[in-house]
C-alpha positions in Angstrom: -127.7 -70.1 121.4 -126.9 -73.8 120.6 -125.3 -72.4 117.2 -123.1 -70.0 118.9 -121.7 -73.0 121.5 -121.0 -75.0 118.6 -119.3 -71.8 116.6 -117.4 -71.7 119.5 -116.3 -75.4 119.9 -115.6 -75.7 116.5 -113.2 -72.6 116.6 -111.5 -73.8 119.4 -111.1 -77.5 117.7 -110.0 -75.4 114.4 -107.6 -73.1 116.1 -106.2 -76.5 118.9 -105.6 -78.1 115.1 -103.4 -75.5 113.9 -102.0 -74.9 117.1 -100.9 -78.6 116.6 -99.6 -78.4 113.2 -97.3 -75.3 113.7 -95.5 -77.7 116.3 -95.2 -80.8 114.8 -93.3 -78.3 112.3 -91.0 -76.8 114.5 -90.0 -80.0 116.4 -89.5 -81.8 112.6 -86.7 -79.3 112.5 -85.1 -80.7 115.6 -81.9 -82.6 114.8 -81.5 -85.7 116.7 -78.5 -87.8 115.2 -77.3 -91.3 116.0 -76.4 -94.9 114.8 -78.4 -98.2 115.4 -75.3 -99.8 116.8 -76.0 -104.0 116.4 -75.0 -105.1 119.1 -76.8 -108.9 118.4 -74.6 -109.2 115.4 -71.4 -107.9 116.4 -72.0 -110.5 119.3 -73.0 -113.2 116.9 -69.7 -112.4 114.9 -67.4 -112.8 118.3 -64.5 -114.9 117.9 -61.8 -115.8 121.1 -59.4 -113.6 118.8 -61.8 -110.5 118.5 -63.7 -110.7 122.0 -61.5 -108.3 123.2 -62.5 -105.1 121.0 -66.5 -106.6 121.5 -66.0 -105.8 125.6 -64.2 -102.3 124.6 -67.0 -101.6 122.0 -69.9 -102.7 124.4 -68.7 -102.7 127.8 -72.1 -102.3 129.7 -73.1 -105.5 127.7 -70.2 -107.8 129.3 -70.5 -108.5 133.2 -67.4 -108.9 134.8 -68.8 -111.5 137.0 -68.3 -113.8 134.0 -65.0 -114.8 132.6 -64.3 -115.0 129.0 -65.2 -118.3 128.3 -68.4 -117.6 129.0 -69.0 -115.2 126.4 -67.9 -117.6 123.8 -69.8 -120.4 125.0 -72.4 -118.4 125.1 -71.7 -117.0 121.2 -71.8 -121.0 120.1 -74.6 -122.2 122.1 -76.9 -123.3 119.6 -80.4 -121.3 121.0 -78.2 -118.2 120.8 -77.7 -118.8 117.5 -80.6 -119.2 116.4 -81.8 -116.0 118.3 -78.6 -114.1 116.1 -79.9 -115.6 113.4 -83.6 -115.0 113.5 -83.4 -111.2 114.3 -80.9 -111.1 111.3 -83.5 -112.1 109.0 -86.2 -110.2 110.3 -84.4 -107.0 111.1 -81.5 -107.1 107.9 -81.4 -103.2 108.4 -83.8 -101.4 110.7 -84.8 -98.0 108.8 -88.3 -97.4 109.4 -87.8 -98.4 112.8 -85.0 -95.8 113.5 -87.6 -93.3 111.5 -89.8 -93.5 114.3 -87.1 -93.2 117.2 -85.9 -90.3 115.5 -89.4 -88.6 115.8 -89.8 -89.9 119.2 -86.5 -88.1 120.2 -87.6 -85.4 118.2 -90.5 -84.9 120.2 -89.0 -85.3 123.7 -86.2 -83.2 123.1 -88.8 -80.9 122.6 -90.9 -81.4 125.6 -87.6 -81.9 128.0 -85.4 -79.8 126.7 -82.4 -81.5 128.8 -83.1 -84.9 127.2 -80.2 -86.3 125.4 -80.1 -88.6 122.0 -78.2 -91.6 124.0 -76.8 -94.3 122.1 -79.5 -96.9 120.4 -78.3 -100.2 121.1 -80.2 -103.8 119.7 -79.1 -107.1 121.0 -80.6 -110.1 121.7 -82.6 -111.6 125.3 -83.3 -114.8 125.2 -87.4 -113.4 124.6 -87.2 -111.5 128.4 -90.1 -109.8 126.9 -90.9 -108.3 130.3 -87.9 -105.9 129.6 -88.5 -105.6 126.1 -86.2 -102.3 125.9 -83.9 -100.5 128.9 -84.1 -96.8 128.7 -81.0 -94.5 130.6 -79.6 -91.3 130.6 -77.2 -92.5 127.8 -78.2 -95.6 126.3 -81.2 -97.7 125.3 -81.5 -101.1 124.7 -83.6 -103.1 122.4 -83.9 -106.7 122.7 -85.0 -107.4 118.7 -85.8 -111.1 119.6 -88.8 -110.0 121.2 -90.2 -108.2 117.7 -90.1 -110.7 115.4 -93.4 -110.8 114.7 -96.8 -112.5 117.0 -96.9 -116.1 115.0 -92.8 -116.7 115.5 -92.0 -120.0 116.6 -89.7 -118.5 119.3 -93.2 -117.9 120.9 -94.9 -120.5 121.3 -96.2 -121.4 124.9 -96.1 -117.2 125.4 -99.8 -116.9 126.0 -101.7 -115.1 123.1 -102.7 -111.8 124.9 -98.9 -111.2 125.4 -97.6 -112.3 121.5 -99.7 -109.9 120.2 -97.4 -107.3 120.5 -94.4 -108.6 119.6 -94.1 -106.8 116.5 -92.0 -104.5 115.1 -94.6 -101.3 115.1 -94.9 -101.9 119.4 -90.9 -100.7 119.3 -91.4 -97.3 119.5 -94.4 -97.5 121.5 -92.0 -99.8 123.9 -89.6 -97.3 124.0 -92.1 -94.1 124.5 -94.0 -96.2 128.0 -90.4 -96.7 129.2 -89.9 -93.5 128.8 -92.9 -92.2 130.5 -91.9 -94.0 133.5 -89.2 -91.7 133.8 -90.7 -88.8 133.1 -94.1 -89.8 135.0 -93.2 -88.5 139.0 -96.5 -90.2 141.2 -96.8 -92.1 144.7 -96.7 -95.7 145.2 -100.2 -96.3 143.9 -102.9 -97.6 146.9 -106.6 -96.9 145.2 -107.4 -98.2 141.6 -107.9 -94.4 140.6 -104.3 -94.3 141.1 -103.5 -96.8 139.3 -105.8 -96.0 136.0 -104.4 -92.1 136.4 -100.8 -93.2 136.6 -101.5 -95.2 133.0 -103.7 -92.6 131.5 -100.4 -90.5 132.1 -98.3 -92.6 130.6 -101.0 -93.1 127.5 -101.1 -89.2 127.2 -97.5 -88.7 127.3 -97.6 -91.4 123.9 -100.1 -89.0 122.5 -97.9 -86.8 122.3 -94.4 -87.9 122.1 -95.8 -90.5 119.2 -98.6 -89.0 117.8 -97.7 -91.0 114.1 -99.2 -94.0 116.1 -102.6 -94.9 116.7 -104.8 -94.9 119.5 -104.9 -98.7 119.1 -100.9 -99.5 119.2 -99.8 -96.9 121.9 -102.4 -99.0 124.1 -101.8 -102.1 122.7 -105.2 -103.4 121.1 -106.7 -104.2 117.8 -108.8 -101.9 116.5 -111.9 -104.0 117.2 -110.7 -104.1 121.4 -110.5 -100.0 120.7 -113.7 -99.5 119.5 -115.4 -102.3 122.1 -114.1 -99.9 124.9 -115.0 -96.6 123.0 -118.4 -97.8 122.6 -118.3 -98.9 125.9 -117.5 -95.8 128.6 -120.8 -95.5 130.1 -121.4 -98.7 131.2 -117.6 -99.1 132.7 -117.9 -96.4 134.4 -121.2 -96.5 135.7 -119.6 -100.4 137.0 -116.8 -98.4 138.3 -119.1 -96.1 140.8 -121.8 -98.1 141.4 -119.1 -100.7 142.9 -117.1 -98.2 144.5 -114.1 -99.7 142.9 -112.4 -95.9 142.2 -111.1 -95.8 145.6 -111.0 -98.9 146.4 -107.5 -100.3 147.8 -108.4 -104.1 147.2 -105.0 -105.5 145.9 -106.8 -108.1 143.5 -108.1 -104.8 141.4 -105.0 -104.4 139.3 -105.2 -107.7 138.3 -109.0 -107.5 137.3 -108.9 -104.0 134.9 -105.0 -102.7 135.0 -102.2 -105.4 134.1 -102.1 -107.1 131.1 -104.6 -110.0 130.1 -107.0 -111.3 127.9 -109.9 -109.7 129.2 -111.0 -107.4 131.8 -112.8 -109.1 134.7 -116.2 -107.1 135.3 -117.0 -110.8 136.5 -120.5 -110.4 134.0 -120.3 -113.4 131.8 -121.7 -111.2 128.6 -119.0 -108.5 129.4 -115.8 -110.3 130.4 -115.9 -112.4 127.1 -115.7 -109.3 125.2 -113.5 -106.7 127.5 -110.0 -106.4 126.7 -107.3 -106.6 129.0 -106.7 -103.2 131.0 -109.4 -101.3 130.8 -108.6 -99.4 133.7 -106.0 -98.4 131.8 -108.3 -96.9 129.1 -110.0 -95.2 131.1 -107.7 -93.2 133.1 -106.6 -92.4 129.4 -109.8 -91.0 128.7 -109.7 -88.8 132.6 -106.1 -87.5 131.8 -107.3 -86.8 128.2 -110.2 -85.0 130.0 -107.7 -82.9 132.6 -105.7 -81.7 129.8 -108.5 -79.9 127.1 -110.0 -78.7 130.3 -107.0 -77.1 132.2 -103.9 -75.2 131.1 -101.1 -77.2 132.1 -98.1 -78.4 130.4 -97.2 -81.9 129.8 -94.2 -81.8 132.4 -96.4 -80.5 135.2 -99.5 -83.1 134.6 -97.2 -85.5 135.1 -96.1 -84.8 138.2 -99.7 -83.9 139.5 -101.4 -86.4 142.2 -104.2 -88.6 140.7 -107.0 -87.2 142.4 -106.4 -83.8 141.4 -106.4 -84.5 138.2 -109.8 -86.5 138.8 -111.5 -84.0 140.3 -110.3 -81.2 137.8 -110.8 -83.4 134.5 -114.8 -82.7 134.3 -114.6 -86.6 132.8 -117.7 -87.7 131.4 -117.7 -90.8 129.5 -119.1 -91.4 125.9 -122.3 -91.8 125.9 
């Protein structure tokens, strides 16, 4: 009997695989076609005499809040500059980069069939790497100064946890989450299972709209942090119940296992100092993961279903 299950499971994994593969082919065949317009050096290039055909080019990048000698101080002020400069030499064309956008669009055009290839846009941000890229219906932004790599001296003084994705592989992965959240339809979140689902969506939606990346850079963690939290499951979760943190609606939660940080705080001294950051995240990851091989529902649909009935549908069990 035990070899027939695992006959069974391994046919299923077998025939999932090639399920995959056929796919992958048909959306490679999808033809998404754009430009990286650069915006940071056409802006570094401004001149009084050529501003004018700048605002015409980019007018969503010119406020008109601010009169013209604004922009142009703005083009000589020295830290700009050196931002202009700086993403020159680190991004002097940006082919692999657009690569992976492409197969992102690829994918989502797939997936959403009413999505759109909008213009791809780079400037620069002064580092506001809390918008790191703007997604809309037609345009997305991507602020290279915020990519240039985690040991920049632009960085310094950005805690460490944060730098360590300021690279150029996270852009796509940037780009996916920010798509997520427009995809991803869920209430204002009140329990930390809403939370952790609400992530774990957008996680799964990087599965598959960026499945060229790894399980470590769509979340964000060395490989080591990975495997920590893969080795790992059972005891999170068993803290998770025997706490009664699931639905818990204690606002200092997030902090402790969703948002970004260096650790995870289990508040166990021989845990903490080896947790990463946003293991909540993780493990709504692994539920969603969970709610998909075990129900027949399309990406669009899960991500508009309420957390708990994807819990209680997702037969989760952790790794042992």
């Amino acid at each position: 009997m035990k070899n027939f299950s695992l006959l069974i499971f391994l046919f299923v994994i077998v025939f999932s695989c090639k399920n995959d593969n056929k796919i992958e082919k048909e959306i490679a065949k999808i033809d998404v076609d754009f430009i990286v317009e650069r915006f940071d050096k056409a802006f570094g290039e401004t001149t009084p005499e050529n501003l004018a055909e700048t605002k015409i080019a980019y007018p969503f990048m010119f406020s008109e809040k601010y009169p013209d000698s604004f922009w142009i101080a703005k083009v000589n002020d020295t830290l700009q500059q050196q931002l202009t400069q700086e993403t020159a030499r680190v991004f002097p064309e940006l082919k692999q980069e657009k690569e992976e956008i492409i197969q992102l669009f690829q994918h989502l055009e797939y997936y959403f069939p009413e999505f759109k290839t909008p213009r791809v846009v780079t400037t620069t941000s002064n580092v506001d790497y809390r918008n790191k890229v703007i997604v809309t219906d037609t345009i997305v932004l991507i602020s290279l100064d915020t990519y240039l790599g985690k040991d920049h001296e632009f960085y310094q003084g950005i805690q460490k946890y944060l730098r360590e994705n300021f690279s150029k592989d996270q852009m796509v992965v940037d780009l996916a989450a920010a798509y997520a959240e427009r995809y991803i339809y869920q209430k204002p979140p009140k329990s930390l299972l809403d939370e952790m689902i609400y992530y774990g969506k957008q996680l799964y939606f990087k599965d598959v709209v960026i499945p060229f990346k790894t399980d470590a850079e769509k979340i964000g963690y060395t490989q080591d942090q990975l495997d920590w939290a893969a080795a790992n499951e059972t005891e999170i979760w068993r803290y998770f119940v025997e706490k009664e943190l699931l639905f818990s609606t204690d606002s200092k939660l997030p902090n402790r296992f969703i948002n970004p940080a260096p650790f995870s705080k289990f508040y166990l001294e021989e845990i903490d100092t080896e947790s990463p950051g946003q293991i909540g995240r993780y493990m709504g990851w692994q539920i969603v993961r969970a709610y998909m091989a075990h129900n027949e529902v399309s990406l669009k649909d899960m991500l508009q279903k309420e957390p708990t009935e994807i819990f209680n549908n997702s037969n989760f069990k952790p790794k042992k």
